[in-house]
C-alpha positions in Angstrom: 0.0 0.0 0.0 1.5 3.6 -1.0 1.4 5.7 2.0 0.8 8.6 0.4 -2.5 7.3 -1.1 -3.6 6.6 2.8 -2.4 10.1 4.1 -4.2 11.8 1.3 -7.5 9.8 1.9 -7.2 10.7 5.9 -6.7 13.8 4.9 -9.3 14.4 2.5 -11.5 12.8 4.8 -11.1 14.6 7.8 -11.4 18.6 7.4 -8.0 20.4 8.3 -6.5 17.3 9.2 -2.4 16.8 9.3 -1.5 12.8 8.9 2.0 11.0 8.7 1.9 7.8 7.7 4.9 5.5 8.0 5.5 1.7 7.9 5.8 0.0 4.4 3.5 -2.7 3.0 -0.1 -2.9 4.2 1.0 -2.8 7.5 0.7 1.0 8.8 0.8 3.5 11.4 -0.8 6.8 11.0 -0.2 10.2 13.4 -3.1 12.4 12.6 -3.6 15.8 14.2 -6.9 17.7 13.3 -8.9 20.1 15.3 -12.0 17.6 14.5 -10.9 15.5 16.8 -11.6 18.2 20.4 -14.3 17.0 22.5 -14.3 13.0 20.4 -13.5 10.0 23.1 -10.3 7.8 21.4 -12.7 5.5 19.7 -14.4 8.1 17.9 -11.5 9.8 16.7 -10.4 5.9 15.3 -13.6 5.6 14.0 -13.3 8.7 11.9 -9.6 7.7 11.0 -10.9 4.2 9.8 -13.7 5.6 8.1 -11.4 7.4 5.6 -10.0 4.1 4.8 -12.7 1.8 5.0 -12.5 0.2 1.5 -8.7 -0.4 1.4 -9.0 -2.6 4.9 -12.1 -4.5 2.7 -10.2 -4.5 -0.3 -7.4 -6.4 1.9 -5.1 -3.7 0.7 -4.5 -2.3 3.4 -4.0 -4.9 6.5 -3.6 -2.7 9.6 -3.5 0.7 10.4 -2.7 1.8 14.0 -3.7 5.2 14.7 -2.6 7.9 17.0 -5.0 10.6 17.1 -4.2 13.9 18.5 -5.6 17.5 18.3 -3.6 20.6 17.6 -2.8 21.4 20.9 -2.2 18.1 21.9 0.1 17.8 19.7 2.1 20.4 20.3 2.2 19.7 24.1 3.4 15.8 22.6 6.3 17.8 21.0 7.1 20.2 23.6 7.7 17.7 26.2 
């Protein structure tokens, strides 16, 4: 799977998001910071991650995506630390 196809798709799929997508094959991990995410639960926020990418998991081509899902501030307290 071309990582650039799935970071596109997140973030086409999720308004003002930032993703950054490594790993090689159709295993993946995906960072994605968007202001969508403020006031979500984790599972909502991987729910709206997934959603992006719904029809490459079905497909089989992509296998696994593990998220981290952050806001804009929380990622920037992340980086500050």
């Amino acid at each position: 799977m071309d990582t650039e196809t799935v970071k596109q798709r997140i973030e086409d799929g999720i308004p003002g998001a930032e993703a950054m997508i490594e790993g090689e094959g159709c295993d993946l991990r995906a960072t994605v910071i968007a202001e969508a995410f403020a006031d979500k639960r984790l599972v909502e926020r991987h729910k709206m991650v997934y959603a992006t990418v719904d029809d490459l998991i079905r497909s089989g081509e992509l296998h696994a995506l593990a998220i981290k899902a952050h806001t804009p501030e929380q990622w920037r307290k992340k980086q500050e630390a």
